[in-house]
Biotite code that builds the C-alpha atoms (Angstrom):
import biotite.structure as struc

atoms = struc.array([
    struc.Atom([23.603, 5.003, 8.773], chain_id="A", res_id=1, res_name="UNK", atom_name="CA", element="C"),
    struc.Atom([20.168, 4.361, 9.479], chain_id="A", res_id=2, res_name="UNK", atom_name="CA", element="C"),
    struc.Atom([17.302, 4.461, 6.342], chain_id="A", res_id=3, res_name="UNK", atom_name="CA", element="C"),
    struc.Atom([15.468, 7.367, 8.719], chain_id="A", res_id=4, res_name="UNK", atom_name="CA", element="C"),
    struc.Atom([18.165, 9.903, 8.539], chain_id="A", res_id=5, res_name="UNK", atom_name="CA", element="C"),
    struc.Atom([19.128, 8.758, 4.382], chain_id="A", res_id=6, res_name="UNK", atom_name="CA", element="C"),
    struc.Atom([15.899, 8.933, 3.206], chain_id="A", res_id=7, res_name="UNK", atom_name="CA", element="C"),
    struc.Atom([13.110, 11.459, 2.563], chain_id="A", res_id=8, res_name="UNK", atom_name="CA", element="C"),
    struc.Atom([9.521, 10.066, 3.750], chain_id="A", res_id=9, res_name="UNK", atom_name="CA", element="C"),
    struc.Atom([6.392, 11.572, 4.890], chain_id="A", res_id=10, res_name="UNK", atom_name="CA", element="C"),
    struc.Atom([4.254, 11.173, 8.158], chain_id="A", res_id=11, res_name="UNK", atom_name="CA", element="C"),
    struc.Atom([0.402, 10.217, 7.440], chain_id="A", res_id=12, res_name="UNK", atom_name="CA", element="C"),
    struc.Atom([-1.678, 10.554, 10.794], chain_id="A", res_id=13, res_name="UNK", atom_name="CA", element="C"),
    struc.Atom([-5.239, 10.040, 8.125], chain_id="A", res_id=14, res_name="UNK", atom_name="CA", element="C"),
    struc.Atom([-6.869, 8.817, 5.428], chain_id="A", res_id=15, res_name="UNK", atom_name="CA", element="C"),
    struc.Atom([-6.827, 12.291, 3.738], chain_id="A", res_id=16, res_name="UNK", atom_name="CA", element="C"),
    struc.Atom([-2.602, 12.875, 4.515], chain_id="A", res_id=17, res_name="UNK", atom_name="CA", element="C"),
    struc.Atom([-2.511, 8.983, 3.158], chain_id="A", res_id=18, res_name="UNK", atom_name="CA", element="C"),
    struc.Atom([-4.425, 9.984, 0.041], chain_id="A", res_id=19, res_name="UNK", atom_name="CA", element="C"),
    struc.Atom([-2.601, 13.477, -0.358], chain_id="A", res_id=20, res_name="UNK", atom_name="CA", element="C"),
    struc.Atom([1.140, 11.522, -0.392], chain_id="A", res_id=21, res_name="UNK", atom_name="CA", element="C"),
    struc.Atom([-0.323, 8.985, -2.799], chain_id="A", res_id=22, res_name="UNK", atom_name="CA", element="C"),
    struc.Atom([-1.412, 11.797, -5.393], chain_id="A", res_id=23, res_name="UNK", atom_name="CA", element="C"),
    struc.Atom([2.260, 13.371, -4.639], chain_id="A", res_id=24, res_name="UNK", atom_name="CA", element="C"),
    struc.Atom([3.632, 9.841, -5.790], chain_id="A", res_id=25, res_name="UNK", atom_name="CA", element="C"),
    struc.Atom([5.857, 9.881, -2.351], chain_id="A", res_id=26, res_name="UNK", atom_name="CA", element="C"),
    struc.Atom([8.013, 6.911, -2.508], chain_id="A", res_id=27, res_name="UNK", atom_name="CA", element="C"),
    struc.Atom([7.856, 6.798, 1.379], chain_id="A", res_id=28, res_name="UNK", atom_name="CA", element="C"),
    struc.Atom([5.464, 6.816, 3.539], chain_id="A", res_id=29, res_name="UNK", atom_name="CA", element="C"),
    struc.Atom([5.257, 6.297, 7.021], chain_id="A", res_id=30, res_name="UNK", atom_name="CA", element="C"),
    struc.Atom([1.915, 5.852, 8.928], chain_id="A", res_id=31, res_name="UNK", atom_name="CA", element="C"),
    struc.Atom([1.805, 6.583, 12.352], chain_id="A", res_id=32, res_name="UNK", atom_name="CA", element="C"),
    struc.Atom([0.695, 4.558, 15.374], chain_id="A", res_id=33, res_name="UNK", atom_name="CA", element="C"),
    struc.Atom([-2.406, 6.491, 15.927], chain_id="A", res_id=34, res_name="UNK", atom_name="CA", element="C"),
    struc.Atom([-4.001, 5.838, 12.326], chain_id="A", res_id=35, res_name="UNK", atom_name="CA", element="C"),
    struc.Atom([-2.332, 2.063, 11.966], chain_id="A", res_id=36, res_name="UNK", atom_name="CA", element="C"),
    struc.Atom([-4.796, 0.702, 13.802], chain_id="A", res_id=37, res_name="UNK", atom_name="CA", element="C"),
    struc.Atom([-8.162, 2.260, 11.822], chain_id="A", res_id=38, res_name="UNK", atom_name="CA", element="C"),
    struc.Atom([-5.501, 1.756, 8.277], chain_id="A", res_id=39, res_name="UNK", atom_name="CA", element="C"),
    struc.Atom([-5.378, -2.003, 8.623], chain_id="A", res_id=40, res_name="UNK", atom_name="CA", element="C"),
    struc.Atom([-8.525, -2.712, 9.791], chain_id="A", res_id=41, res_name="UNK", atom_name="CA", element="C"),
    struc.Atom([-10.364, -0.788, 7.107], chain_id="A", res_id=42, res_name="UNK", atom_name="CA", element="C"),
    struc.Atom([-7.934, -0.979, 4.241], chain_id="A", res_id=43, res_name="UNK", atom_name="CA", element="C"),
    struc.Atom([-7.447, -3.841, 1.510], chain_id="A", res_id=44, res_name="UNK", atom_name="CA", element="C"),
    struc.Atom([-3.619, -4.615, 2.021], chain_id="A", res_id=45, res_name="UNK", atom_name="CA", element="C"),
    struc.Atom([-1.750, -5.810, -1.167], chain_id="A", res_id=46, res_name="UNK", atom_name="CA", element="C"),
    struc.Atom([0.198, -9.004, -1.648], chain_id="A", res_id=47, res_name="UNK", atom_name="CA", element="C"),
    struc.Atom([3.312, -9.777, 0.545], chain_id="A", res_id=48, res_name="UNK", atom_name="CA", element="C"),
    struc.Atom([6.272, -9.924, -1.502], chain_id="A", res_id=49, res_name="UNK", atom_name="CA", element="C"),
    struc.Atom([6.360, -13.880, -1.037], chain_id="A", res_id=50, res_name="UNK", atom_name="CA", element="C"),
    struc.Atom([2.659, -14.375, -1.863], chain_id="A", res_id=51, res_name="UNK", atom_name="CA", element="C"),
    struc.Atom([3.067, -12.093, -4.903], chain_id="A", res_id=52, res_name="UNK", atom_name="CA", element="C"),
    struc.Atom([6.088, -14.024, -6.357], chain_id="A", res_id=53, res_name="UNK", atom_name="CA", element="C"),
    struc.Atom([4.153, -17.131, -5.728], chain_id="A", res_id=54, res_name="UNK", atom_name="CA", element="C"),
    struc.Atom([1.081, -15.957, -7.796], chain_id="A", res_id=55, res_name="UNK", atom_name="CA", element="C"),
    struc.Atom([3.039, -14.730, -10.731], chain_id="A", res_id=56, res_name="UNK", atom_name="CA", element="C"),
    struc.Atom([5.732, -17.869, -11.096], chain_id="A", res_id=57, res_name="UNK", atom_name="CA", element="C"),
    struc.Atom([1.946, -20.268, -11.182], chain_id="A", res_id=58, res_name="UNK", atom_name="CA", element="C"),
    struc.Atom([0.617, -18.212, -13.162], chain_id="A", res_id=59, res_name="UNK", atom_name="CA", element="C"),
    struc.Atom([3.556, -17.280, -15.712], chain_id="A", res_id=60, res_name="UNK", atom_name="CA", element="C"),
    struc.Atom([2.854, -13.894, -14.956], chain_id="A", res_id=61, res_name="UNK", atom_name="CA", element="C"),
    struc.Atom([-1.036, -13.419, -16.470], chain_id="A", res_id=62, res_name="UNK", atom_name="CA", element="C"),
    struc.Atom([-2.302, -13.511, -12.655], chain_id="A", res_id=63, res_name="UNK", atom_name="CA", element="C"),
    struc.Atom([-0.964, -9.991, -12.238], chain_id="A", res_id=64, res_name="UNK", atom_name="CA", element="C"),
    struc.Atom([-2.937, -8.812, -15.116], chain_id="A", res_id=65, res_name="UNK", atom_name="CA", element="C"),
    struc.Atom([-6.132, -10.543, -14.559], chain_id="A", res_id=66, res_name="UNK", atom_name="CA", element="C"),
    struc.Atom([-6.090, -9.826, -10.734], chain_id="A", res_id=67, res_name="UNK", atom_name="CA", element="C"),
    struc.Atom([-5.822, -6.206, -11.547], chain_id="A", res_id=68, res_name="UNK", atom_name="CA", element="C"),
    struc.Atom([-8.575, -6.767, -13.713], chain_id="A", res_id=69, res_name="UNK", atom_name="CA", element="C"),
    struc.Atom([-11.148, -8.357, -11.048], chain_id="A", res_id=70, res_name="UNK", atom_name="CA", element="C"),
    struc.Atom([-9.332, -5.803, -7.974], chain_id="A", res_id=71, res_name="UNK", atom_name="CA", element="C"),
    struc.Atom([-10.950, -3.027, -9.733], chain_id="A", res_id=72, res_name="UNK", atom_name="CA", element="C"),
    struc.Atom([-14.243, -4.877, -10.660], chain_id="A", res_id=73, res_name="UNK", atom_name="CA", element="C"),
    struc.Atom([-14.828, -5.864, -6.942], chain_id="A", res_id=74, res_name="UNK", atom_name="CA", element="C"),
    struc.Atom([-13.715, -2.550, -5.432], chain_id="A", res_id=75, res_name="UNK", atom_name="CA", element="C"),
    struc.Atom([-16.325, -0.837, -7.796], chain_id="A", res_id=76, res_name="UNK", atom_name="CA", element="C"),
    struc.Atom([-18.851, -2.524, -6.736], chain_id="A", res_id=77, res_name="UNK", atom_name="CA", element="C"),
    struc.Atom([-17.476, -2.629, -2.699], chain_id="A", res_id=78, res_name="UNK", atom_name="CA", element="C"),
    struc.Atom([-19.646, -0.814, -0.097], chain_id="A", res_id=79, res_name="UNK", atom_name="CA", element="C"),
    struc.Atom([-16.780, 1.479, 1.412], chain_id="A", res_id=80, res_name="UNK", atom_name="CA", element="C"),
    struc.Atom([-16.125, 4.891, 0.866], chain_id="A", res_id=81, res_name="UNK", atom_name="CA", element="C"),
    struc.Atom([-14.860, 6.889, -2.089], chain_id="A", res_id=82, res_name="UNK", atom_name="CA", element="C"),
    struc.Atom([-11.813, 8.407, -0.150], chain_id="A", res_id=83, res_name="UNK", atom_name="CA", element="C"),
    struc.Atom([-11.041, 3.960, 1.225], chain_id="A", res_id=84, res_name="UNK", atom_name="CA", element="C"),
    struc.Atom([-11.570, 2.567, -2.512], chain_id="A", res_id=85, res_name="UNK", atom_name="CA", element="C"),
    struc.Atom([-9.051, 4.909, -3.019], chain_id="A", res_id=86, res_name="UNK", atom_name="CA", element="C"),
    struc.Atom([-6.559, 4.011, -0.402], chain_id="A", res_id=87, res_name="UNK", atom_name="CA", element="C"),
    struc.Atom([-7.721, 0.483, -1.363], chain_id="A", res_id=88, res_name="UNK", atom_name="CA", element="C"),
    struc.Atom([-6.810, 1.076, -4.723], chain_id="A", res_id=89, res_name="UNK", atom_name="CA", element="C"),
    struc.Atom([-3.501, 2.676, -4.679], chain_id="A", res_id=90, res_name="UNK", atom_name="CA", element="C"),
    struc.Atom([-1.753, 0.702, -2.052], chain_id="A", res_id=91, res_name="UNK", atom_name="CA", element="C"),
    struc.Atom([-0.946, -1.700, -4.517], chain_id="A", res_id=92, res_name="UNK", atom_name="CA", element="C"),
    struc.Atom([1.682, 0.036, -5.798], chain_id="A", res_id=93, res_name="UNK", atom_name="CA", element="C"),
    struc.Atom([3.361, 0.479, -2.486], chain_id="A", res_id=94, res_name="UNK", atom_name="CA", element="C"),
    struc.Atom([5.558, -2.470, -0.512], chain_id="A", res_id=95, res_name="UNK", atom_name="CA", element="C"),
    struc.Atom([4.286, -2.506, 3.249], chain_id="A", res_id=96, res_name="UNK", atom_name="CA", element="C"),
    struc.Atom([6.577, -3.346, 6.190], chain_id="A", res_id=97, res_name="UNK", atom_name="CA", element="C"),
    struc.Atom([6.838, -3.072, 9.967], chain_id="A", res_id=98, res_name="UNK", atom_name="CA", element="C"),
    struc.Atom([8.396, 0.411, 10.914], chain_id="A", res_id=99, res_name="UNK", atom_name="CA", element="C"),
    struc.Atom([9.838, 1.352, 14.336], chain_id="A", res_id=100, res_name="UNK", atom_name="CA", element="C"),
    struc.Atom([7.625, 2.446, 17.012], chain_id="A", res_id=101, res_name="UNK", atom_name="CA", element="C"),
    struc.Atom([4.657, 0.286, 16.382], chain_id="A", res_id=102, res_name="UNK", atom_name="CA", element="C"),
    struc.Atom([4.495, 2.471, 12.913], chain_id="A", res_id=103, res_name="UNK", atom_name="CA", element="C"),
    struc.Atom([4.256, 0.717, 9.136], chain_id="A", res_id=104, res_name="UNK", atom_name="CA", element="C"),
    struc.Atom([6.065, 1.878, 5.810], chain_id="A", res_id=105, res_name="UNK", atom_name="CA", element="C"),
    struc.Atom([5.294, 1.624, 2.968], chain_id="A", res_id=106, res_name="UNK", atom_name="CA", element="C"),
    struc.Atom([7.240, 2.287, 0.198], chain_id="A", res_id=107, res_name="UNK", atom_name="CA", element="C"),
    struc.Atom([7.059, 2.167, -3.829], chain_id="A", res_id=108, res_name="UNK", atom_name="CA", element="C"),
    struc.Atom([7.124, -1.245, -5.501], chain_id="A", res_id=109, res_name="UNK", atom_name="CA", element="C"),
    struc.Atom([8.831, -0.259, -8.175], chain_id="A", res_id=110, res_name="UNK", atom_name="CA", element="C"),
    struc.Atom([12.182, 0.513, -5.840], chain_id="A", res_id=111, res_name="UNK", atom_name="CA", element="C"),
    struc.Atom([12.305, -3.406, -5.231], chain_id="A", res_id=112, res_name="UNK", atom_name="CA", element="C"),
    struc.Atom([13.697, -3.803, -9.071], chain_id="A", res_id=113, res_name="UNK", atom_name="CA", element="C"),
])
């Protein structure tokens, strides 16, 4: 059985849909091929999974608390948009991956553990 047809996940074609299924806490989100392009070029992506694992085994851990730290100092002070700090700032808790049709997922962290 394919993941589309087991799981519940909502289509973002904005920054505004984006930002409305973060404050819903969606746990899947799928962003179309017509705002991918304007997402990545505009948004602060999080750590791969592999980079991430990296940074906390050298740093036993404290570079995921002191990175969150300086994230939110620098994206304070950042030049963007209130409605992209946002994006920028919430994407971090969400895993982002390919999707089919030239489309990305993202998906909660926190289902990883």
């Amino acid at each position: 059985m394919e993941w589309k047809d087991s799981k519940e996940y909502i289509e973002v074609n904005n920054a505004e849909e984006l930002l409305s299924a973060f404050n819903n806490k969606e746990s899947h989100i799928v962003i179309k091929k017509g705002y991918k392009e304007e997402f990545l070029n505009n948004t602060e992506l999080p750590f791969t999974e592999n980079e991430l694992m990296g940074l906390q085994l050298g740093s036993g851990g404290g570079a995921t608390i002191g990175g969150s730290i300086i994230f939110a100092i620098l994206n304070f002070f950042s030049k963007g948009s209130k409605k992209q700090k946002k994006i920028d700032s919430r994407i971090r808790n969400y895993v982002l991956k390919n999707w089919k049709d030239n489309e990305l997922l993202l998906y909660l962290r926190q289902l990883d553990y």
